[in-house]
Each structure stands twice: as structure tokens, then as C-alpha cells.
N, C-alpha and C positions, 0 to 999 in steps of 0.2 A: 258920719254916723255917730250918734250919740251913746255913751255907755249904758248899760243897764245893769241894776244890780239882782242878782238873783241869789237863793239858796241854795250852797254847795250838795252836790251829788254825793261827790268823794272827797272832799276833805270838810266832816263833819261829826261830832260827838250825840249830839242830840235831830237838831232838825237842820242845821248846815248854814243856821241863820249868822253865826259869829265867822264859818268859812267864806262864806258868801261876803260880806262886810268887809271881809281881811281881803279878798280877789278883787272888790271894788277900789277900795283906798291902796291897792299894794302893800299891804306892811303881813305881818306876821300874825296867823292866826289865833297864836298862843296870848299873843299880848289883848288880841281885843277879846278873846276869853276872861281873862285874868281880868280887865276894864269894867268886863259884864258881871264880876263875882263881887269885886271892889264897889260898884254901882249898886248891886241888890244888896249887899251887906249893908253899905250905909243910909241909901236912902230907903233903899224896903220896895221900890217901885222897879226894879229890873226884871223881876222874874214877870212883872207884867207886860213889860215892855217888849221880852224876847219872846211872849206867848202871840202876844200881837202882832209881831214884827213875822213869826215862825207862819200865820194865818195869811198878813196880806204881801209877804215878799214871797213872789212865785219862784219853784223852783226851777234851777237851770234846765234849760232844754237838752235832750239825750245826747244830741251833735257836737254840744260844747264839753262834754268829757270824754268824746274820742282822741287816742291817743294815737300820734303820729304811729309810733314803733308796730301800735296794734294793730295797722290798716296791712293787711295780706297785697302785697303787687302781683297781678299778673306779668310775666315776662313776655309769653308771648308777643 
């Protein structure tokens, strides 16, 4: 099965488009924040890029932020 990248639900400042990003490659979301500030600062074209990235990276489906601890067991 092939990976996909999507926008974070829950770990997200704006549109979840830098959490998302950070959950695809594994690394640290703060860093690809800080990458995306670094980016727009110098070249002037990021705040474009994360507007566009924010419109065609869909975001993660409900199922994928269910958290084990939250799911209720029935015992019976």
C-alpha cells in the first residue's frame, strides 16, 4: 500500500499543512515549520506555496486520528 500525504487534523497551527508533511517524511513538525518560515522569509514565495499546498493536500480522513486509548471495549 502506498503512503499518502495528508493535512494534520491534530497536530496543526494553521491548516495542518506543515503536520501533515512532518507525519509523511517522520521528522519533527517544528523543524518543517521553522523550514516553511526560513522559505517565505527568503525567497517571498512560501506563504504561496503553503496556501496552495493548504487547498490541494486533502485533509486526513476522521479514522486516521482515532486514538487507540480512546476506542471504549466492550467486555462482555
Amino acid at each position: 500500500m502506498s503512503k499518502k500525504i495528508y493535512r494534520s487534523r491534530t497536530d496543526k497551527k494553521l491548516g495542518g499543512v506543515a503536520g501533515g508533511i512532518a507525519r509523511y517524511f517522520s521528522i519533527d513538525p517544528s523543524l518543517v515549520r521553522l523550514l516553511w518560515v526560513i522559505a517565505s522569509l527568503y525567497w517571498g514565495a512560501g506563504l504561496i506555496f503553503y496556501i496552495a499546498a493548504w487547498i490541494i493536500i486533502p485533509e486526513e480522513p476522521e479514522w486516521d486520528t482515532i486514538d487507540i486509548h480512546d476506542a471504549k471495549v466492550d467486555d462482555n
